[in-house]
N, C-alpha and C positions, 0 to 999 in steps of 0.2 A: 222657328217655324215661320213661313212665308206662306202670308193668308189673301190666296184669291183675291181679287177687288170687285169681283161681280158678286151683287147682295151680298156684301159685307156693309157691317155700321162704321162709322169714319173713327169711330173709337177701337176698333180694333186693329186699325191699321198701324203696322207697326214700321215706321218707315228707318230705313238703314242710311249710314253716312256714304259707307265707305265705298265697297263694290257692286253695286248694284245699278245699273243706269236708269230700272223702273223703280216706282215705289211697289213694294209686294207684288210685282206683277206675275201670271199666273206663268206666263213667256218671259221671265227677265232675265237681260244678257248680261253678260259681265262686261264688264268695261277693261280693253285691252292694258296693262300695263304702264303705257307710256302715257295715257291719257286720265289715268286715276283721277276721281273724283273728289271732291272734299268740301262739298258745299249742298244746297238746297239751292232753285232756284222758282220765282212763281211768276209767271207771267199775266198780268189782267186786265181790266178795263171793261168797258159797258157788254161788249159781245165779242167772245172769242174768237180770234181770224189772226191771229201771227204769233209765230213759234220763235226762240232761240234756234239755231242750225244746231244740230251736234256736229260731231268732232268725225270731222275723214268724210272722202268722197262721198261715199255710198249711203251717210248717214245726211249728208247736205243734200242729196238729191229727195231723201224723201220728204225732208222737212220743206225744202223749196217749193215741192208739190205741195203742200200744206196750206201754205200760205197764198190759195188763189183767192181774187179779189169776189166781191158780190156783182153780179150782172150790174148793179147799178151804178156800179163807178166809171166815173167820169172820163168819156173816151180821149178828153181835151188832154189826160197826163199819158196816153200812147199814142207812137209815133201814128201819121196819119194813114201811110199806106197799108197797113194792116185792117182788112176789113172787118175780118172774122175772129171773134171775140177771143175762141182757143186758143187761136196764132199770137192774138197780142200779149195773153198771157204766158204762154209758152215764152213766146220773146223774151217778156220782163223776166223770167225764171234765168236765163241762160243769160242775163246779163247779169244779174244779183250774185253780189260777191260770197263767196263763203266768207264765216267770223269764225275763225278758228278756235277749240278749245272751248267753244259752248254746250250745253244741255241744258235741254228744261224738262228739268224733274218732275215740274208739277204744275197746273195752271190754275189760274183761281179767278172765272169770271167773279167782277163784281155789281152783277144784273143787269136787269133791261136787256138779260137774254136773247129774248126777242119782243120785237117791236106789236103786243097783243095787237090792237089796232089796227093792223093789216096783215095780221097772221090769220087767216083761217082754217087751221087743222096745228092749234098745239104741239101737239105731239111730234106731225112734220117737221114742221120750224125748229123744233129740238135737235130731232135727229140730222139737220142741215146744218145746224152753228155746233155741235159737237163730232161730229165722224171725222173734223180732222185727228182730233184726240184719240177718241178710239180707235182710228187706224191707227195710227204712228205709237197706241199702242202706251202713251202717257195719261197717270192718272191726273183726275182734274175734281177739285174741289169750288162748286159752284153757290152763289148766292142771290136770292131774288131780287130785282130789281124792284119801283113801282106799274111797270110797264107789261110785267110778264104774263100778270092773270088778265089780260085784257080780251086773250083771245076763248078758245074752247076749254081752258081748263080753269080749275079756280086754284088758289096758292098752295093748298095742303095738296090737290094733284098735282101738281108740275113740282113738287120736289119728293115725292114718292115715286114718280115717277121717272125723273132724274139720279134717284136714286141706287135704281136698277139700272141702269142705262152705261154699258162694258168702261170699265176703267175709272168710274165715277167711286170719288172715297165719300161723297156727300152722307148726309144722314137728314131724316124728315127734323125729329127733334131727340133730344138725349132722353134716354131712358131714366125713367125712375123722379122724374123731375113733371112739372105742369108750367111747362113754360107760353108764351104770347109767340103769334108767329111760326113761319116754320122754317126751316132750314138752321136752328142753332144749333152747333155742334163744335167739338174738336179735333184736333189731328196733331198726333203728338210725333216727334221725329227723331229718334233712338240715337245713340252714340256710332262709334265707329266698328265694324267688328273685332271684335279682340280684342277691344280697350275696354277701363272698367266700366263705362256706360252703356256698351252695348244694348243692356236693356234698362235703360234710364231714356226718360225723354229729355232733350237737351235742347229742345225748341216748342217750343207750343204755340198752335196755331186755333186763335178763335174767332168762328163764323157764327154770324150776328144775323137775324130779320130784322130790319127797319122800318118795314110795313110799306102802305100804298100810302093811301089817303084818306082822311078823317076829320071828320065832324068836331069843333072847341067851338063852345061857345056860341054855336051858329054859322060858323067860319070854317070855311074848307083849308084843310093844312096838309102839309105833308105827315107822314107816320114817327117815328121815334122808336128809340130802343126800350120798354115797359122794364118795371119793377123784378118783375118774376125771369124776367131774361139777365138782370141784373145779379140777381139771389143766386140762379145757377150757375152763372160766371164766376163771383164770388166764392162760389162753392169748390168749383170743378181745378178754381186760381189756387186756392189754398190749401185744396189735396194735393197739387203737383208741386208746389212749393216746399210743403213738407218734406216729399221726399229726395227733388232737388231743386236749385236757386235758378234754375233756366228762364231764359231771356224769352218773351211771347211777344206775337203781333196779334192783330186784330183787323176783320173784314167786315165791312157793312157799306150798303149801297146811300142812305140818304146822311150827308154829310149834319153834323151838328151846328148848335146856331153859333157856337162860340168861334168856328173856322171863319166868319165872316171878320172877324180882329183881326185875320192876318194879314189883311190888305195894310195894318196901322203899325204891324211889327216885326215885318219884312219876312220873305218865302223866296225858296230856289225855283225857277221854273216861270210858269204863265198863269197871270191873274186875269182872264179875258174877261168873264162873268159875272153879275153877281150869284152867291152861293143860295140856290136855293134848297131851301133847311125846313125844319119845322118851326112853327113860333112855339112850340113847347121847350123848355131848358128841360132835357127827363132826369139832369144828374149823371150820367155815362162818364163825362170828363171825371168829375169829383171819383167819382167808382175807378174806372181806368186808375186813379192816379196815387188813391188809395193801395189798390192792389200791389201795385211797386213792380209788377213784370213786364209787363206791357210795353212795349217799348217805341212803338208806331203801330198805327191805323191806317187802313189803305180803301179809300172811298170811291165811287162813282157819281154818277147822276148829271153832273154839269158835263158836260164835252166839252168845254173848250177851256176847262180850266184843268191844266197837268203840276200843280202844284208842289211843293212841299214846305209845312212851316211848325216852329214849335209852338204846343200850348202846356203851360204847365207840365213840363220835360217830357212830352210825350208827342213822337211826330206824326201828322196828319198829314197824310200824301193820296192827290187823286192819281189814278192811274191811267187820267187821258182819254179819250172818244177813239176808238178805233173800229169799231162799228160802223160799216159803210151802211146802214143801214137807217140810221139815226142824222140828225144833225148836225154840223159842221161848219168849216169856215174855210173859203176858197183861199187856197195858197198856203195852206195850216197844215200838214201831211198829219195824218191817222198814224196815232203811236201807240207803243202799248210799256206799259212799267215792268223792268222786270227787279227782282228782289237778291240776294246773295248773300248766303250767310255762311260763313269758313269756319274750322272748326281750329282749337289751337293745338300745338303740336309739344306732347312731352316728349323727356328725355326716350323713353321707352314705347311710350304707345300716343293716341292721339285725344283730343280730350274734350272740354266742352265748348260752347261756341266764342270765338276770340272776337271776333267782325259782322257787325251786318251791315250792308252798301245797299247803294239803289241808284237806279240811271235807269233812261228812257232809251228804245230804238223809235227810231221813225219808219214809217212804211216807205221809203224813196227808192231810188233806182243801188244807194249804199248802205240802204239799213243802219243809218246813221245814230253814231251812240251820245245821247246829249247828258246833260247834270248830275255826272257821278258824283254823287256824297254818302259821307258816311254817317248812319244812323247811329249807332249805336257799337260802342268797343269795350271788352273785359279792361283793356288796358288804358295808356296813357292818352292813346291818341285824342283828339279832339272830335267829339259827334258834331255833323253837321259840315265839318272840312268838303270843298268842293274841290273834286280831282278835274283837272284841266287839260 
């Protein structure tokens, strides 16, 4: 059964491997033959604005449309004879190369939404940084930033209200639970059809609140992941454990203090920033590492840092500033991380997940693909390999 995504909770969604090109979508098309599918893909970073192309003309041309810039971007990167701002985009559109063989199955901002502080109408600002997604008709699993409740909504609105919002698998908090925060939830991603997973989840994917800001001691800090967000992680980790061994990642916007070591024990990618973290250690790694599924974090908040590095066999990857919206560094192009997880392939049918990789596009005039590595493999290969 294929369950709508409008007002549905991100637990029921029940996302398929094999033929399907949306996740449960209410309109999902099959994916032609030659172009079969066999992976997840999540694209993220501080505020959503660039898509994976799919596969074939007709599906590059919508995604291209997708991918138009903010008013605010820098007329300096289009040619100059161009005065009107349609034309320059249009332009870039018709020069940007297709990347054949893509889809993006799923996108997963990870906060800072929108920029509260100079948003005035919430709810606008939303539906501005999301309609690419609901057009083109891909669900998207979204996480709050510190920045989001700054405008007309406060945090428990803008993810109820996100919630409803076409194509969105998000959920405010999981049922049955009294959790800190809002937007924790899960999204669980089913086998292949006709293979014996089918209805097993063979990937798990957990969305974290990391809060704004807060009061220690007297001292203003950033937020942290609490106790009770902990408990139902744990919880929700070892019911799906039970009933199979599947590989999980994990989303939250304010990075931990312990990412600040990786400048001491080396990372794929750009350490431009320092990481600013909480000065609270809340335990999350310890928990993360405990749990034994986990297998990468995928964080926001700094811009200018697109990282990847291990801590305690679990990798911590930002997903890059591609928010024209937010802050930046001249000459630095706006990237966004996308994610990839392949499924392995038996003698007879298809089976649980064998790979997961990660590499960066850039926003340039060739959508350039940078730090392919590999996270995490059933088998022998080596995690952390950088494909060249």
């Amino acid at each position: 059964m294929r369950i709508p995504l409008r007002r549905r909770s991100a637990n029921q969604v029940r996302t398929r491997w094999w033929s399907w090109l949306l996740i449960c979508g209410t309109v999902a098309r099959r994916i032609p033959q030659e172009v079969e599918w066999r992976g997840i893909w999540a694209c993220f970073g501080q505020v959503f604005k660039i898509m994976e192309g799919m596969r074939g003309e007709d599906h590059g041309r919508k995604n291209d449309s997708v991918k138009e810039k903010s008013e605010k971007t820098s007329s300096r990167r289009e040619s100059s004879h161009y005065k009107d701002g349609k034309e320059r985009r249009a332009a870039r559109r018709r020069k940007r190369p297709k990347i054949p063989g893509m889809l993006c199955l799923m996108i997963c901002p990870v906060g800072d939404n929108i920029f509260g502080a100079s948003a005035t109408d919430a709810a606008e600002s939303l539906f501005k940084v999301f309609r690419p997604a609901m057009e083109s008709r891909t669900p998207w699993a979204p996480i709050l930033g510190n920045h989001d409740q700054e405008s007309t909504m406060t945090r428990e609105e803008l993810m109820s209200f996100i919630s409803l919002m076409d194509y969105s698998v998000s959920q405010v908090n999981p049922s049955g639970f009294v959790v800190d925060g809002y937007g924790n939830y899960d999204i669980r991603v089913h086998g292949a059809w006709g293979s014996g997973l089918a209805n097993t989840s063979v990937l798990n994917l957990y969305f974290l609140d990391s809060g704004d800001r807060v009061m220690v001691s007297g001292v203003r800090t950033y937020g942290w992941i609490r106790d009770s967000q902990l408990t139902w992680l744990h919880t929700i980790s070892e019911e799906l454990q039970s009933r199979y061994p599947a590989p999980a990642l994990s989303f939250f916007h304010i990075p931990i203090p312990e990412v600040r070591d990786l400048w001491f024990r080396g990372f794929v990618g750009q350490f431009q920033e320092a990481v600013a973290c909480s000065s609270v250690k809340s335990g999350i790694l310890q928990s993360l590492s405990s749990m034994g599924d986990v297998k990468a974090v995928f964080i926001g908040h700094d811009h200018l840092n697109d990282f990847c590095g291990k801590i305690n066999g679990i990798w911590f990857c930002y997903g890059g500033g591609f928010g024209y919206h937010g802050y930046g560094r001249v000459g630095w192009p706006r990237r966004a991380r996308v994610i990839s997880a392949h499924l392995a392939k038996g003698k007879e049918a298809w089976m649980g997940v064998e790979t997961i990789r990660t590499w960066k596009r850039l926003d340039d005039d060739k959508l350039t693909k940078i730090d392919e590595q590999l996270l995490w493999s059933h088998d022998h290969l080596q995690p952390g390999t950088l494909y060249l």
